[in-house]
MITOR-280487 format. One line per field, with one value per atom (N, C-alpha, C): x, y, z; residue in one letter. Coordinates in pm, whole numbers. Example, Ala and Ser with C-alpha at 12.3 -4.5 7.8 and 13.67 -1.06 7.14 Angstrom:
c1 <- 1319:1230:1320:1285:1367:1290 $
c2 <- -569:-450:-330:-225:-106:3 $
c3 <- 780:780:780:708:714:787 $
residu <- a:a:a:s:s:s $
//
This chain:
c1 <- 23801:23756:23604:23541:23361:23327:23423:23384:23401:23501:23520:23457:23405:23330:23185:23134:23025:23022:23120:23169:23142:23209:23240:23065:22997:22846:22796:22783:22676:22758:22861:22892:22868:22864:22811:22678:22560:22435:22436:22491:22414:22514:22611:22681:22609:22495:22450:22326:22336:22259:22387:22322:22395:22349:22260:22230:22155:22164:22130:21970:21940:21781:21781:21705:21615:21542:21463:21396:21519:21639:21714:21646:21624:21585:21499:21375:21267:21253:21387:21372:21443:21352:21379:21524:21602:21704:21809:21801:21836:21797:21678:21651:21671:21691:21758:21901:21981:22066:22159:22037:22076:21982:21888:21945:21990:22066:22145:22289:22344:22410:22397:22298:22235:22254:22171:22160:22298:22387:22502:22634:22629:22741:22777:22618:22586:22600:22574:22591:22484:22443:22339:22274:22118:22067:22075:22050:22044:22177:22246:22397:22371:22349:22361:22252:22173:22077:22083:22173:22222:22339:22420:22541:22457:22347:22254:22181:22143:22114:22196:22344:22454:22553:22471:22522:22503:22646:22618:22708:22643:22719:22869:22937:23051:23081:22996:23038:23189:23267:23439:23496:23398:23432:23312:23204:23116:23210:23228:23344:23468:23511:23597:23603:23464:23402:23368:23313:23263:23421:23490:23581:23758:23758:23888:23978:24104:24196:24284:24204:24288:24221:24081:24108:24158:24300:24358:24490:24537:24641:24764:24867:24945:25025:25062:25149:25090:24921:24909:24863:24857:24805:24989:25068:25180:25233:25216:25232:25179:25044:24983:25019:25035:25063:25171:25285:25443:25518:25537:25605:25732:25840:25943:25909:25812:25789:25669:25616:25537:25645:25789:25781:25909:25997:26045:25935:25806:25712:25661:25692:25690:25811:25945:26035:26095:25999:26035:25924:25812:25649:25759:25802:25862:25987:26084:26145:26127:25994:25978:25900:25820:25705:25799:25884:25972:25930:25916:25922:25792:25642:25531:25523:25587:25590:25655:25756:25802:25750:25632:25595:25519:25504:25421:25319 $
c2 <- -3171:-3197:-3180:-3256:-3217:-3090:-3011:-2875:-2764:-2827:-2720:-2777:-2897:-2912:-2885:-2866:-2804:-2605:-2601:-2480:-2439:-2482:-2441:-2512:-2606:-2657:-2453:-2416:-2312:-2193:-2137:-2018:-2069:-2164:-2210:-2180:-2239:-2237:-2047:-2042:-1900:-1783:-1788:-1668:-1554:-1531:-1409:-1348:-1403:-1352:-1254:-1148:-1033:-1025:-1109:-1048:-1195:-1208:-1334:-1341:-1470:-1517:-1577:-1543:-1614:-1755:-1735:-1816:-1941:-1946:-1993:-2136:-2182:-2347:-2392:-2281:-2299:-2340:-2276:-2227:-2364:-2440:-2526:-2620:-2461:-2527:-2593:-2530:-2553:-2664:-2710:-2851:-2914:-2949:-3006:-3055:-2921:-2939:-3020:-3003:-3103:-3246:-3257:-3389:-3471:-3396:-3462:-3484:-3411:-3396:-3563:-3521:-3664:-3778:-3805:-3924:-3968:-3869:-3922:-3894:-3814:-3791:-3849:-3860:-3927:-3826:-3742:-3631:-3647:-3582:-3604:-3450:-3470:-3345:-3266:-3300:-3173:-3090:-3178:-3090:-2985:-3062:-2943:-2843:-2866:-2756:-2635:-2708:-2614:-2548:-2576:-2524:-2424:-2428:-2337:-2244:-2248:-2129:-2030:-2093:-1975:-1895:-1955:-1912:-1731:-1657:-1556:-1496:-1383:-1335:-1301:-1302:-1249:-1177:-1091:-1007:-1017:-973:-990:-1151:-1265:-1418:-1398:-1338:-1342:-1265:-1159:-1093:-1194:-1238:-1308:-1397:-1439:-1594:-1517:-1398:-1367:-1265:-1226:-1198:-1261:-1384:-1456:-1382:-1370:-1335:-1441:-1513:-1569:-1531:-1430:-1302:-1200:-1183:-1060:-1069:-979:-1026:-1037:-1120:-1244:-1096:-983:-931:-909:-866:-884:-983:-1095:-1256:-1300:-1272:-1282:-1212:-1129:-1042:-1121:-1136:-1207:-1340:-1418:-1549:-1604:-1574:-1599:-1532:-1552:-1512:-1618:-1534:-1608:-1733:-1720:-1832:-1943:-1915:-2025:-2098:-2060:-2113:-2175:-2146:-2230:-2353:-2385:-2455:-2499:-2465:-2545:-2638:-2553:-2629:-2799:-2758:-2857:-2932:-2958:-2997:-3106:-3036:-3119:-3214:-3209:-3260:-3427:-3352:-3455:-3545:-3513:-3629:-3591:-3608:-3625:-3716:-3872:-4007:-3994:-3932:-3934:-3828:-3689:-3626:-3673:-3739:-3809:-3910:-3979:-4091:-4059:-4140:-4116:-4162 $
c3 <- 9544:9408:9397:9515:9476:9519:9559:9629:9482:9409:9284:9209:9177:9096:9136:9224:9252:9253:9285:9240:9101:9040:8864:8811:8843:8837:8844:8962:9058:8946:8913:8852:8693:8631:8493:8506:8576:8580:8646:8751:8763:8741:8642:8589:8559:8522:8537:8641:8767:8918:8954:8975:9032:9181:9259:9377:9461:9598:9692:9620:9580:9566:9690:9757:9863:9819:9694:9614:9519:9568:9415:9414:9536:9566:9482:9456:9369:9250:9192:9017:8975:8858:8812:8738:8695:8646:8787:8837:9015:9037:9056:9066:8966:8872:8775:8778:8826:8851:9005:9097:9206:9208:9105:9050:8994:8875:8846:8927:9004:9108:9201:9269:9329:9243:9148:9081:8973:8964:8873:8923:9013:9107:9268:9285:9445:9516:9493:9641:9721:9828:9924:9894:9877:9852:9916:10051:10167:10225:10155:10143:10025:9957:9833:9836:9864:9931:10030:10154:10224:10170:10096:9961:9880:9845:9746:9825:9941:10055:10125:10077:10092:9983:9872:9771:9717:9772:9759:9634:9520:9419:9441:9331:9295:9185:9154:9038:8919:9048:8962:8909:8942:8900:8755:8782:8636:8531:8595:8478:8436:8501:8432:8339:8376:8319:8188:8114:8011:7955:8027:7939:7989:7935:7938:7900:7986:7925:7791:7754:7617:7539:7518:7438:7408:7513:7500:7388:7342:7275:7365:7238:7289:7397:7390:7496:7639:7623:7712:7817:7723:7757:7831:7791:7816:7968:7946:8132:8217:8210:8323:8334:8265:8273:8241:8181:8133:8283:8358:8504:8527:8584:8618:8688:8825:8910:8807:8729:8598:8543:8461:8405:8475:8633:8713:8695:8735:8786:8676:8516:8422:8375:8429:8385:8482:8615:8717:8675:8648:8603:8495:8384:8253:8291:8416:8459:8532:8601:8676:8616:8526:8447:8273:8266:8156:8039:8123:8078:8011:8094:8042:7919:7936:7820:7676:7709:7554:7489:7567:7545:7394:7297:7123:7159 $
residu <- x:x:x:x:x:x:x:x:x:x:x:x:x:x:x:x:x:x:x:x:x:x:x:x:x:x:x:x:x:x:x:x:x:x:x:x:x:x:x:x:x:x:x:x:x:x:x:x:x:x:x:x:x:x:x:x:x:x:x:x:x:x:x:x:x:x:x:x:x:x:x:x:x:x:x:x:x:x:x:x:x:x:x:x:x:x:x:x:x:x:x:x:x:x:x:x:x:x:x:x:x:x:x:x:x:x:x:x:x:x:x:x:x:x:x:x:x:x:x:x:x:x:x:x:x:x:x:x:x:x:x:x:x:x:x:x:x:x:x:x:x:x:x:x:x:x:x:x:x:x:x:x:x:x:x:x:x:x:x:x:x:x:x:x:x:x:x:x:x:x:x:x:x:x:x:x:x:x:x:x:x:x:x:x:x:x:x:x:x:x:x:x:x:x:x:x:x:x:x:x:x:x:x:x:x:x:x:x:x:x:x:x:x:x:x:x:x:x:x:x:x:x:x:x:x:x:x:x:x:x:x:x:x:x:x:x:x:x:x:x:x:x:x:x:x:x:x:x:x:x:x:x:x:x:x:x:x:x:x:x:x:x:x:x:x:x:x:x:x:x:x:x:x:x:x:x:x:x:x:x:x:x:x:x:x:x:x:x:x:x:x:x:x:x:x:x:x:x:x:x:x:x:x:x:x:x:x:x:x:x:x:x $
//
């Protein structure tokens, strides 16, 4: 859980770095961002520091992040995500937490 949420933190703040900063430690929103990290999450800085010195691009996760597929239309929003094994794993999901889904 603190690994994706530090995750999804580092590709929000740096969705558009195309390439390793040597410097990222420097730049202010960066520190900003590991303290608030620190001070409202409790992490330990020098973790997250050494987490921000290996932080290397991913081009094909920025793309994704700027074009969601729940802008596509509904057929082809449908292919990718309506799959036999989804909606087994929706229909067992609704089975088993039943009691909580009917609840008003």
């Amino acid at each position: 859980m603190i690994t994706r949420l530090l995750c999804i933190g580092i590709l929000a703040l740096f969705s558009s770095i195309t390439y390793a900063d040597a410097d990222l430690l420097k730049k202010p929103e960066v520190q900003q961002f590991i303290d608030d990290l620190v001070t409202h999450q409790h992490f330990k800085r020098d973790t997250l520091e050494s987490v921000f010195l290996d932080v290397k691009p991913m081009p094909e996760v920025v793309h994704h992040m700027k074009h969601p597929a729940e802008a596509f239309p509904w057929d082809a929003y449908q292919r990718i995500f309506v799959t036999p094994r989804r909606i087994e794993k929706g229909a067992a999901f609704a089975i088993t937490h039943n009691i909580a889904l009917n609840q008003d």
